[in-house]
Structure formats: structure tokens, C-alpha cells
DRENVEXDREN-669998 format. One record per residue (C-alpha): residue in three letters; x, y, z. Coordinates in Angstrom, 3 decimals, decimal comma, always signed. Layout:
N
+------+----------+----------+----------+
! resn !       xx !       yy !       zz !
+------+----------+----------+----------+
!  ALA !        X !        Y !        Z !
...
+------+----------+----------+----------+
***
This chain:
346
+------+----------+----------+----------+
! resn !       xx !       yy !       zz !
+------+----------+----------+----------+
!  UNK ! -138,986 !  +34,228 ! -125,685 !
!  UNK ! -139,532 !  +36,485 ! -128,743 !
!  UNK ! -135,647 !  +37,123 ! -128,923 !
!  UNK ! -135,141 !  +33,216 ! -129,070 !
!  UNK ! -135,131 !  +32,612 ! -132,633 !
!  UNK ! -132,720 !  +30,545 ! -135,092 !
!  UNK ! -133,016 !  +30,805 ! -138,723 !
!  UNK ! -129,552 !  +27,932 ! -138,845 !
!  UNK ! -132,314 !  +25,523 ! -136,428 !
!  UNK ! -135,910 !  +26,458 ! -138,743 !
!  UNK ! -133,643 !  +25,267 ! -142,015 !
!  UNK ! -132,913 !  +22,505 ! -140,157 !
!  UNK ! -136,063 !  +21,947 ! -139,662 !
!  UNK ! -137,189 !  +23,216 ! -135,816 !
!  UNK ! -139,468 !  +25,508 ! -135,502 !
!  UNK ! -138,610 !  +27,030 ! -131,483 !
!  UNK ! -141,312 !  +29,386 ! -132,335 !
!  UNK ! -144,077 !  +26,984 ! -132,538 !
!  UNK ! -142,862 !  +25,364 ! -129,280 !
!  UNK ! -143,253 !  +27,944 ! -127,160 !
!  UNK ! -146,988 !  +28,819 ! -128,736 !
!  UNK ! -147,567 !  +25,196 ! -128,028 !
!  UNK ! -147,083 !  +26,011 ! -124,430 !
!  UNK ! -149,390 !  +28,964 ! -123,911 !
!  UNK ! -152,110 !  +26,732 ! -125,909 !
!  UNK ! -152,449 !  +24,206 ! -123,391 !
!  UNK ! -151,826 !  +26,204 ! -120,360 !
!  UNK ! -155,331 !  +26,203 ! -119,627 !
!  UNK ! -155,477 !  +22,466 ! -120,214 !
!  UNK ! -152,860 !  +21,870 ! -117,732 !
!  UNK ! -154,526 !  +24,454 ! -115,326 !
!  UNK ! -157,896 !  +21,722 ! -115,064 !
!  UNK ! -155,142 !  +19,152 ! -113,300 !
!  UNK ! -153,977 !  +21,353 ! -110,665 !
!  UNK ! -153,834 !  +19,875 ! -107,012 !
!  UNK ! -152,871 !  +21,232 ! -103,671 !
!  UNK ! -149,778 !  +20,012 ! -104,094 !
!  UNK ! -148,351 !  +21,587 ! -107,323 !
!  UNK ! -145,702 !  +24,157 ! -106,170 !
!  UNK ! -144,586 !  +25,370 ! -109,996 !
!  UNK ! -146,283 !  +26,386 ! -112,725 !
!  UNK ! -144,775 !  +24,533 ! -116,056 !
!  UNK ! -141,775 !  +26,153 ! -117,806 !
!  UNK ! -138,898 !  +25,500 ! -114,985 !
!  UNK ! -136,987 !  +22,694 ! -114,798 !
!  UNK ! -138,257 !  +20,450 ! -113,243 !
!  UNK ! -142,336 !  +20,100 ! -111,353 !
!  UNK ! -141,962 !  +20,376 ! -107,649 !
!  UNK ! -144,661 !  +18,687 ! -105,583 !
!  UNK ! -145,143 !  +18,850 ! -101,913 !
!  UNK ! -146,221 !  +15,314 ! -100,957 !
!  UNK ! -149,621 !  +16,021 !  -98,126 !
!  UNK ! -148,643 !  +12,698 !  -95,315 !
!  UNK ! -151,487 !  +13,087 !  -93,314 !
!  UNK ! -152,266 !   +9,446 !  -92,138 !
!  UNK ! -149,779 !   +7,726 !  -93,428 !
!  UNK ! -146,747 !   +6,453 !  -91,375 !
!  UNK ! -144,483 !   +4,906 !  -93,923 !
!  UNK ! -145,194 !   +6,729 !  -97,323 !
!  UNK ! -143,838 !   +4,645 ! -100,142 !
!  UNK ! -143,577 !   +6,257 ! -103,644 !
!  UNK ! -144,805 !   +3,768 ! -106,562 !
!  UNK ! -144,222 !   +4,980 ! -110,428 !
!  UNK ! -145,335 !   +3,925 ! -113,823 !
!  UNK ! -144,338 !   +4,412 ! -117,235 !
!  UNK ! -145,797 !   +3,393 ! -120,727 !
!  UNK ! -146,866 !   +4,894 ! -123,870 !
!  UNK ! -149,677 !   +4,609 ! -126,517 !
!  UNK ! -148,083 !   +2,258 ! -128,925 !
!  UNK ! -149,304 !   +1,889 ! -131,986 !
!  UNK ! -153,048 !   +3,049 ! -131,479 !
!  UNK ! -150,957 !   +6,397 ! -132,789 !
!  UNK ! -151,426 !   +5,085 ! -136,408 !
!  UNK ! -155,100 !   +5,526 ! -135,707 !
!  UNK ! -154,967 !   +9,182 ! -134,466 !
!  UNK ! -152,837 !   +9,623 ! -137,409 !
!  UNK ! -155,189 !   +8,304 ! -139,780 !
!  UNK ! -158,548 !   +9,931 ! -138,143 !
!  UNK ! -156,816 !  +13,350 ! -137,761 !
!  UNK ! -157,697 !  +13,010 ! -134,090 !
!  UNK ! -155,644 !  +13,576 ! -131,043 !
!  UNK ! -157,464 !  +14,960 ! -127,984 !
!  UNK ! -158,047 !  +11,116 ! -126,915 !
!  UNK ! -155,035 !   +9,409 ! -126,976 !
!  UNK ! -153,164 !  +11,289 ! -124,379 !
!  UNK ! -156,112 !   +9,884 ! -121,991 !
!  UNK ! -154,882 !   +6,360 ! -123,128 !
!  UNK ! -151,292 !   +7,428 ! -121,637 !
!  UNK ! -152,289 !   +8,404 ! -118,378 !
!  UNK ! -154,335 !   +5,541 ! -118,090 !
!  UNK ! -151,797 !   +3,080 ! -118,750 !
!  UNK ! -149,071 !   +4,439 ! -116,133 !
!  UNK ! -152,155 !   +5,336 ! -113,014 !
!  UNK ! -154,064 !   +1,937 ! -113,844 !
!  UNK ! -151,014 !   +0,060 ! -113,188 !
!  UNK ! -149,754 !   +2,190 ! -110,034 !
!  UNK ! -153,247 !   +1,570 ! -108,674 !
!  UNK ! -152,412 !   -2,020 ! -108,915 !
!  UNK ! -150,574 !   -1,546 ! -105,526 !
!  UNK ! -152,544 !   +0,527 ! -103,719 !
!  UNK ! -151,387 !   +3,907 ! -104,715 !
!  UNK ! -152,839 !   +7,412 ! -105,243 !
!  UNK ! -151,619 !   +8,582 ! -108,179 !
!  UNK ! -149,917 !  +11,898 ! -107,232 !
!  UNK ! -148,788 !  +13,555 ! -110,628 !
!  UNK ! -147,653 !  +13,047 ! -113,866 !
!  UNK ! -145,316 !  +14,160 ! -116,718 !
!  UNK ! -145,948 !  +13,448 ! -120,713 !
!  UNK ! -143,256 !  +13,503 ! -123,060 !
!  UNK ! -144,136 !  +13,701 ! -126,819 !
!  UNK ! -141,705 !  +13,785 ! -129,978 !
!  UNK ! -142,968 !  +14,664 ! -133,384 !
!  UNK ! -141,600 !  +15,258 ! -136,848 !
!  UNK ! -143,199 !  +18,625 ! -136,448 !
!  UNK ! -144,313 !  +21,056 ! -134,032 !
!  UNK ! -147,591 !  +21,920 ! -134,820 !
!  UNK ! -148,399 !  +23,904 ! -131,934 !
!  UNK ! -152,625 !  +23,505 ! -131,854 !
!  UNK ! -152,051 !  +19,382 ! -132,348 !
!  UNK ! -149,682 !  +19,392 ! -129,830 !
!  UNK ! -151,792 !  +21,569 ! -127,476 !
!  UNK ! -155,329 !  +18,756 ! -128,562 !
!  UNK ! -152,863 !  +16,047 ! -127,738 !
!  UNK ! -151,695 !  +17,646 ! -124,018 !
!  UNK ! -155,776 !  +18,154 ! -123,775 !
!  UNK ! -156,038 !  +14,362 ! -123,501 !
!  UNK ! -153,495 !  +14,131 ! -121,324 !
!  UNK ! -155,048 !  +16,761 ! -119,309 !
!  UNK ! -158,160 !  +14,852 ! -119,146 !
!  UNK ! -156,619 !  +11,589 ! -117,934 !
!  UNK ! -155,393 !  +13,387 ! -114,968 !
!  UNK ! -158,493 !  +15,239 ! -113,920 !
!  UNK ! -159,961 !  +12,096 ! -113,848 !
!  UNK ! -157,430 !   +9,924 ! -112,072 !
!  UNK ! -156,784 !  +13,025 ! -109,664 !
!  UNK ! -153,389 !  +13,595 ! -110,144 !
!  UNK ! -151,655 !  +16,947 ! -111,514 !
!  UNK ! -150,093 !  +17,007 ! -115,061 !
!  UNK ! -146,279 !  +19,397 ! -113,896 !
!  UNK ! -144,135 !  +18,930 ! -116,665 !
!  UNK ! -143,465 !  +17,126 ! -119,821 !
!  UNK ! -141,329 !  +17,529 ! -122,589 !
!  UNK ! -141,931 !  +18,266 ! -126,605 !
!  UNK ! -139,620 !  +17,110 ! -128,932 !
!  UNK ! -139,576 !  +18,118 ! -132,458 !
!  UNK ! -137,141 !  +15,563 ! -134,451 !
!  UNK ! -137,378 !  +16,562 ! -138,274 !
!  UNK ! -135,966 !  +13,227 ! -139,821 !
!  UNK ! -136,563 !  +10,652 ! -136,817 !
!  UNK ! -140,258 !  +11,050 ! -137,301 !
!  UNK ! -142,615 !  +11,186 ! -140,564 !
!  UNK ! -143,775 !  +15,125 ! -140,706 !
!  UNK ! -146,762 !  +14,077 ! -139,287 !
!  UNK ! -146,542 !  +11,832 ! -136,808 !
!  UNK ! -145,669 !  +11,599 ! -133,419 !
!  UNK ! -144,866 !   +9,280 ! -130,097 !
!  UNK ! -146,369 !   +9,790 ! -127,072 !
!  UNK ! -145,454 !   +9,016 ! -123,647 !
!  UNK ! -145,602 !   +9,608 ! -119,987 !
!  UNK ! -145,003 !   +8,510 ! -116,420 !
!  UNK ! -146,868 !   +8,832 ! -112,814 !
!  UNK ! -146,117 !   +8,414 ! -109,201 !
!  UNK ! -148,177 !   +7,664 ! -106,640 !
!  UNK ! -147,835 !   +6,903 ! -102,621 !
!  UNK ! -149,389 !   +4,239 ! -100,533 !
!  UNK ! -148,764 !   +4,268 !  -96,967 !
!  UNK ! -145,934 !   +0,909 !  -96,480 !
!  UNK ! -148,761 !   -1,128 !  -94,135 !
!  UNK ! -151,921 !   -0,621 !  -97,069 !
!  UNK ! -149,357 !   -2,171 ! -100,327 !
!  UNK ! -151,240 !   -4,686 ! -102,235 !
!  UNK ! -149,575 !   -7,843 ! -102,857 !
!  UNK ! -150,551 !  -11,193 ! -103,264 !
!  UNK ! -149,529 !  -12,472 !  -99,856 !
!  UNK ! -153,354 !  -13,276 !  -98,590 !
!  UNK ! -154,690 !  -14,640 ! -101,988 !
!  UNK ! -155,910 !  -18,141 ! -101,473 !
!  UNK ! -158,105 !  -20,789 ! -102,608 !
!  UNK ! -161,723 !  -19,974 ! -102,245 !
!  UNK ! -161,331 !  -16,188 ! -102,904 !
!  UNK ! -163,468 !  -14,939 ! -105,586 !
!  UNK ! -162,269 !  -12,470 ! -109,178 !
!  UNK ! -164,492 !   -9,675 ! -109,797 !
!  UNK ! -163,866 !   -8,064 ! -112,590 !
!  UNK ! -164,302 !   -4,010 ! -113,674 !
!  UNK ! -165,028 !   -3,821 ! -117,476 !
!  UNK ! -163,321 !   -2,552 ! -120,268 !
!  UNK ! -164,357 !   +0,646 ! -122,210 !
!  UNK ! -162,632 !   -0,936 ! -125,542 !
!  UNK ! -159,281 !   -2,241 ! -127,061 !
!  UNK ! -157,898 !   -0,015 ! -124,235 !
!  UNK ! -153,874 !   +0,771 ! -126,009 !
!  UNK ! -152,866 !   -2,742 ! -126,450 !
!  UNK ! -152,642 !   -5,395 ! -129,381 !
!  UNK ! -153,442 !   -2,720 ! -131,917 !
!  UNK ! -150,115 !   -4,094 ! -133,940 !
!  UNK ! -152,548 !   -7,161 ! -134,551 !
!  UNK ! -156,122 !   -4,963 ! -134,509 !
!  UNK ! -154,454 !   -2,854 ! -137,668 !
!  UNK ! -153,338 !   -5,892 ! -139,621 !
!  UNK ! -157,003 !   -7,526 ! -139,076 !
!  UNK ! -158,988 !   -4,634 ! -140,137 !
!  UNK ! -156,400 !   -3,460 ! -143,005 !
!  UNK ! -156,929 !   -0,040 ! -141,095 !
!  UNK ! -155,066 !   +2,302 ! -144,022 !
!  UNK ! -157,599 !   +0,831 ! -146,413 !
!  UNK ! -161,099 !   +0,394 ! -144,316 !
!  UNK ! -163,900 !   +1,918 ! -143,928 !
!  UNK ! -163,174 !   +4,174 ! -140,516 !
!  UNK ! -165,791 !   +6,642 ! -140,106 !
!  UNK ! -169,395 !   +4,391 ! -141,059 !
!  UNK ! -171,753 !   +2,893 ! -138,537 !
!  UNK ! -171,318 !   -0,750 ! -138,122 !
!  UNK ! -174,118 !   -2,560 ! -137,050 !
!  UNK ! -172,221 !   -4,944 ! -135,459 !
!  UNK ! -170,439 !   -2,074 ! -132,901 !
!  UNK ! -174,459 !   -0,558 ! -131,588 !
!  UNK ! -174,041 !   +2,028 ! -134,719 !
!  UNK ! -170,681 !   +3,264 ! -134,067 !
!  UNK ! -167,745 !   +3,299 ! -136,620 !
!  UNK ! -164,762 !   +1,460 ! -136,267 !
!  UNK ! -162,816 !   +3,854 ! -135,860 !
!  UNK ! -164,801 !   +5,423 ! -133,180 !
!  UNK ! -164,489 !   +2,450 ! -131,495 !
!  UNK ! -161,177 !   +1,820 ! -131,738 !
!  UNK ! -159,909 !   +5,028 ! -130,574 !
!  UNK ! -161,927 !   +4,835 ! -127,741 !
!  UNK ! -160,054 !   +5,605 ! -125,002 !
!  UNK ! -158,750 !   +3,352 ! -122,158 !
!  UNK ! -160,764 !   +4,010 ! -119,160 !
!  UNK ! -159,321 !   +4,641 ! -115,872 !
!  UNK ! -159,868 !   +2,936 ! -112,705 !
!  UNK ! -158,327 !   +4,998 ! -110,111 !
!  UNK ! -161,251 !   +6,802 ! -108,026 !
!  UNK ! -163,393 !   +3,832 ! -107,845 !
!  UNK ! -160,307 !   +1,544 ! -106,992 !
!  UNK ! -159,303 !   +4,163 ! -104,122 !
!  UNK ! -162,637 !   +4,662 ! -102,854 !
!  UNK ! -163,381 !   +0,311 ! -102,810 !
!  UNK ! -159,647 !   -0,168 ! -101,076 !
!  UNK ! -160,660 !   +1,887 !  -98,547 !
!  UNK ! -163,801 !   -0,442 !  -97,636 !
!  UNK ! -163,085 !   -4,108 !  -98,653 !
!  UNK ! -160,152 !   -6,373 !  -98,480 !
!  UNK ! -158,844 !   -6,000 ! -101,891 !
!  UNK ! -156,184 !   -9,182 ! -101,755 !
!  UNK ! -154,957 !   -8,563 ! -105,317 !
!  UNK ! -155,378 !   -6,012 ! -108,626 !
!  UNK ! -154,317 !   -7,054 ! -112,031 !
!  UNK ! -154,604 !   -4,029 ! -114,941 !
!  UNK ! -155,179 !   -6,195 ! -117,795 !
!  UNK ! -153,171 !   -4,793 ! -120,943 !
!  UNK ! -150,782 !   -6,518 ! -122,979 !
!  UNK ! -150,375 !  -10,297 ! -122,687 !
!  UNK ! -154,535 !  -10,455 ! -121,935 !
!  UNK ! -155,618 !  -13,156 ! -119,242 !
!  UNK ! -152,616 !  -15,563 ! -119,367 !
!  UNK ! -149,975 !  -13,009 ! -118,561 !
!  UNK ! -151,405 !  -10,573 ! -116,411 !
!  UNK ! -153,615 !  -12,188 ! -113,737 !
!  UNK ! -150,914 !  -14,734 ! -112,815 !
!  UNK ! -148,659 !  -11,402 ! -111,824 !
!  UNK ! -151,863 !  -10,898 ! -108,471 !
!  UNK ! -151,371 !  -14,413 ! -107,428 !
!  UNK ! -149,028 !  -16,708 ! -105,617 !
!  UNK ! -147,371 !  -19,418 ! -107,353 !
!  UNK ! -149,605 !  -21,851 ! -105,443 !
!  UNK ! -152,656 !  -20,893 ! -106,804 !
!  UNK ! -154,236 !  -21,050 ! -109,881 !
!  UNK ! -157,580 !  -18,979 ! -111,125 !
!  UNK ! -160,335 !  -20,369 ! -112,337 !
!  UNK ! -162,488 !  -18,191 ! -114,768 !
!  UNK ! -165,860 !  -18,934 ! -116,333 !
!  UNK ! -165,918 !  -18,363 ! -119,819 !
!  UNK ! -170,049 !  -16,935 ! -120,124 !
!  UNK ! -169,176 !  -14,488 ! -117,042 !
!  UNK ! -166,227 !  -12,368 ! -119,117 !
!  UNK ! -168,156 !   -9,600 ! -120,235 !
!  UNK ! -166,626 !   -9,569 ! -123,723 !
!  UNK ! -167,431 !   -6,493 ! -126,531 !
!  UNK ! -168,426 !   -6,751 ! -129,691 !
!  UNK ! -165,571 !   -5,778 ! -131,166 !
!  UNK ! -163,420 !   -8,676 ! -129,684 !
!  UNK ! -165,776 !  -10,792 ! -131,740 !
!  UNK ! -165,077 !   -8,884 ! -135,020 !
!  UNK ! -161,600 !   -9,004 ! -134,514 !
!  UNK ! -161,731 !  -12,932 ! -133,368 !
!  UNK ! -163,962 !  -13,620 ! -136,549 !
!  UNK ! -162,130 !  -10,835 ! -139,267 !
!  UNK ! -158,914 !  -11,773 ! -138,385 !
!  UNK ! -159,710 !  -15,873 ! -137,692 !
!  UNK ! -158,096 !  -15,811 ! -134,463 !
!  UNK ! -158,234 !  -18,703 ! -132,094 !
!  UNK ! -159,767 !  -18,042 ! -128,894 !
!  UNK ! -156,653 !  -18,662 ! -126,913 !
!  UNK ! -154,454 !  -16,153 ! -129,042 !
!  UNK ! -157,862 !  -13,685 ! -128,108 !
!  UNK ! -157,634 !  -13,849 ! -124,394 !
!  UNK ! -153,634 !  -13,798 ! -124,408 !
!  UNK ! -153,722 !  -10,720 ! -126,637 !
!  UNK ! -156,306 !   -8,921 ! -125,654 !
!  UNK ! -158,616 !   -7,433 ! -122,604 !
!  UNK ! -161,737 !   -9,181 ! -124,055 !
!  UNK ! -163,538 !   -6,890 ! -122,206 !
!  UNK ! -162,404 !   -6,934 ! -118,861 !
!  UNK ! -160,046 !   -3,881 ! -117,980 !
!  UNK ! -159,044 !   -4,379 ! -114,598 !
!  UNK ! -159,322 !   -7,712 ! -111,971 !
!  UNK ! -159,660 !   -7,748 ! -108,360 !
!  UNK ! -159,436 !  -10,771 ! -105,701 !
!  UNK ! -161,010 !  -10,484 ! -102,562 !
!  UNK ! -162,569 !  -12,815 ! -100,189 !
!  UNK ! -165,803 !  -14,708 ! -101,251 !
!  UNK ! -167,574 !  -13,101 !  -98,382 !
!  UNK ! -167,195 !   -9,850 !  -99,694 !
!  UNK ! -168,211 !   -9,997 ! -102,939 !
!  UNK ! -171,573 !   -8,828 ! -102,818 !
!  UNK ! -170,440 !   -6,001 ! -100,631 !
!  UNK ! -167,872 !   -5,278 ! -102,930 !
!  UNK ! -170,156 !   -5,548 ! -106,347 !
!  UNK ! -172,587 !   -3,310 ! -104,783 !
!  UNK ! -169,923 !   -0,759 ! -103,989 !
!  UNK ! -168,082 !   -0,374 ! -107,506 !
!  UNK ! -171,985 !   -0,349 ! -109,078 !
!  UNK ! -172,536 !   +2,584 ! -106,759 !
!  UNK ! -169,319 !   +4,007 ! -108,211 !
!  UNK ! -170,764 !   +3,648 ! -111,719 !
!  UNK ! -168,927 !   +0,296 ! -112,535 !
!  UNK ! -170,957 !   -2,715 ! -114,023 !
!  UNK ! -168,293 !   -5,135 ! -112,074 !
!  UNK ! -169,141 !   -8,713 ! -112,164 !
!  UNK ! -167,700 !  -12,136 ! -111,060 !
!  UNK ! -166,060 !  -14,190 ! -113,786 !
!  UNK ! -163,590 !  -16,277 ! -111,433 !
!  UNK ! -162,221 !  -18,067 ! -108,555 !
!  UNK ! -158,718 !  -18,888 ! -106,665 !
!  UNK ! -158,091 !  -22,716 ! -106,995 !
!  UNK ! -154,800 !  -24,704 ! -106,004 !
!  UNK ! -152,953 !  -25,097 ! -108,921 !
!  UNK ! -149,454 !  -24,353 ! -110,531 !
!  UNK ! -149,662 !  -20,639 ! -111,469 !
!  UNK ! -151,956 !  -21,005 ! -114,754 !
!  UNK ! -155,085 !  -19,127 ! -115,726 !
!  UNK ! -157,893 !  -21,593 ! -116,514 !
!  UNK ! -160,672 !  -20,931 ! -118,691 !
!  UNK ! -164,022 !  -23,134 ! -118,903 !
+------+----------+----------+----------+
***
């Protein structure tokens, strides 16, 4: 790589240099993710994965794709990257796990105005840590340096993942009924969505980031806001396994009204009680900064509730027990009613 220079490309702008030091710095990030199935190191091609079948008769590959959005303008304004790339993984495995499926691996895919080769390498850190703790193996990706696209220093980050369930174990919707209970699996924060509306509220360029606020149990807003969105995968895997899990919805952008009506049948409507949703302080700063009606809050936001699971009533203690026992504070804010596809909150 040291004869791989062009003075024409640096004038231009592109640095190959500093991608290829980029690389070597987050080797040993990329080194935490590796599972039995990685066949390449990164650097080729493409990442070859043997897929392990053992139990399952009809594998079916699932993928998911997303990005960060524009929680970026945050990282950008904190100087802080080694979270955000947590916030992509978690986006693409806590929607894969929607169906049932193991995350397997995943590839990230940044472009920046410039390559500078220790952000890029904090950034892949994140990324790194997403997959260590959804279990899946980080085998490629792809930095793009794009002098003139993008600001000098800023960047867009994105990724995708793909998982297998065996054909037999997909979830659907196709058992949901009346009488079956929600449970859901809180949030760790704004997760990576509605942060378009989050920055005009708080007037993010011009607040006060980096002071404790009362309000937020003594953290800073910006600590809170850059929080990154948790992942649900292990605990998800390990509770499929045990209980009847009818129906998953990862609850991002579009809140309540969009996302939980994509778990049930058209027949059914969910019923969720308003003083169960375990919402976070900083939904009610944004609600009460930004004088936003309550509706606009749950069809914008997580309010607090990161992932929702239907299951028969019977279960639900089981089931509560279980994800406490896998260090989630899961609680039941709902029920399956007969109805016309509409989320109802009392």
C-alpha cells in the first residue's frame, strides 16, 4: 500500500493515505466481533461467512438496513463518535429480530468530507460495539471520502445485517388475537429517530450541551441525547426460545401509531394504558420545550418504550420474569382488542 499514492487525487482532495491507516486503526475493533463463522479477514472484496445450520431445516435469510439520521449533527457538535455507530447496528439487528432472526453479520458504510483516519477508526469502534453485543460479526464496510458532497467535517453513516431464522420459528402476526397481552422492553433514550424535530426544539447549535440538567437525574442534554439506542437481540433470542412470542414491533420512527399496527392483523386493534408506558424524562422536556401535543409525541417518538412484544395473557408473568432475569425492566402497557387496525391510547 505504500506505493499507492496520488498527488492528482490529494489536490483533489482524497487523501488514500489516510484510508488505509484508517484500516489498521480499527482492526482491533473489528477483531472484538469475530464469530465462528467469519472466513476473511477485512480488506478483500467481499466478507465470506459460512452459515452454522445445525437445527434448522428451512434456513431463511432476513436483512436490514438503516442509518443514523440526523443524530449525526449531534456527534458533530459534541466532537463525539464512538457511540453512534452502536445506534446503526441497532437499528438494522432490532428490526431483523422483529422476525425471529439471529443476526449473523454486518457491514457499515460511512462517507465523509474527510478521512480522518482516528475519527473514522472511534466511529467503526461503535460499530464494533453494536455487534459484540447483538452477536453478530462486523466483515466489511466501506469508507468514502467525498471532498465537496460533504462539509469537511462531517459524515453519514450507515450499515446493513442479516440474520437466519429457521422457515417453521418466523414471527408473524398470524396467532395475534383478542385477549393477548403487550409487554413492552424499555427504551435507553431518543434511540436514532425524530432528532429532525429534537434539534429544532432544543435549538441544539445554540444550547447548553454539556451541563447537568436537573430535570435528566444530573445528566446533560447532550449526554442524553446521544445516548445510544439499545439493542434487544440476546434477550429477544433467549425469551423466543421459551415463550410464545406472537408478535415484535421495534419502535422507531412513526412512534406507537405506525409501528405496532405493522405486529398485528387488520382485525385487531391494541389497546394501551397510558400510566403503564414507561416514558423518560426527556420525552417530557421535549413535549413541554417544544409544546408538542401528546398525539404528535407518541407518533414521533419511542416515549420510552423501545421494543413491543404480544404474547398470550397466560404467559405474561412467565415472560416478565424472564426478560427481568435478562436485565430488562419489561412491563405491560397493553392489550389485543377487536378493532379496525388502530392503536388506542387511554
Amino acid at each position: 500500500m505504500e506505493n499507492s499514492k496520488s498527488a492528482s487525487y490529494a489536490a483533489a482532495g482524497v487523501d488514500i493515505t489516510a484510508g488505509y491507516r484508517a484500516v489498521e486503526l480499527m482492526k482491533t475493533h473489528i477483531a472484538r466481533t469475530m464469530t465462528s463463522g467469519v472466513l476473511t479477514g477485512i480488506g478483500g472484496f467481499g466478507g465470506l461467512f459460512e452459515l452454522d445450520l445445525s437445527g434448522i431445516q428451512k434456513p431463511v435469510l432476513v436483512s436490514g438496513t438503516d442509518g443514523v439520521g440526523t443524530k449525526l449533527k449531534l456527534a458533530f457538535l459534541l466532537d463525539r463518535h464512538n457511540t453512534v455507530g452502536i445506534d446503526c447496528v441497532a437499528m438494522c439487528v432490532n428490526d431483523i429480530i422483529c422476525c425471529g432472526a439471529k443476526p449473523l453479520f454486518f457491514l457499515d458504510y460511512i462517507a465523509c468530507g474527510r478521512n480522518i483516519p482516528e475519527r473514522i477508526a472511534e466511529i467503526v469502534s461503535g460499530v464494533a460495539e453494536g455487534c459484540v453485543q447483538s452477536g453478530c460479526a462486523l466483515i466489511g464496510g466501506e469508507t468514502a471520502e467525498m471532498p465537496g458532497f460533504y462539509p469537511i467535517d462531517e459524515y453519514d453513516l450507515a450499515g446493513f445485517s442479516v440474520g437466519v431464522v429457521d422457515k417453521s420459528k418466523i414471527i408473524d402476526n398470524s396467532t395475534v388475537c383478542p385477549g393477548d397481552v403487550l409487554i413492552a422492553l424499555p427504551s435507553s433514550g431518543v434511540h436514532s429517530n425524530g432528532f429532525s424535530l429534537v434539534r429544532r426544539v432544543f435549538n441544539v447549535e445554540h444550547a447548553d450541551m454539556r451541563n447537568p440538567i436537573e430535570a435528566l437525574g444530573g445528566a446533560s442534554l447532550g449526554d442524553t441525547l446521544l445516548t445510544p439506542t439499545k439493542i434487544y437481540v440476546k434477550p429477544m433470542l433467549a425469551l423466543i426460545e421459551e415463550y410464545n412470542v406472537k408478535a415484535v414491533s421495534h419502535i422507531t420512527g412513526g412512534g406507537f401509531y405506525e409501528n405496532i399496527p405493522r405486529s398485528i392483523p387488520k382485525t385487531c386493534s391494541v389497546k394501551i394504558e397510558k400510566a403503564a408506558v414507561p416514558v423518560l424524562p426527556i420525552f417530557d422536556m421535549i413535549r413541554k420545550t417544544g409544546d408538542i401535543s401528546e398525539r404528535d409525541m407518541f407518533n414521533t417518538f419511542n416515549m420510552g418504550v423501545g421494543m413491543s412484544i404480544v404474547l398470550p395473557k397466560e404467559q405474561a408473568d412467565g415472560a416478565l420474569s424472564a426478560l427481568r432475569n435478562y436485565g430488562e425492566n419489561a412491563v405491560i402497557i397493553g392489550e389485543i382488542v377487536s378493532g379496525d387496525h388502530e392503536v388506542i391510547i387511554c
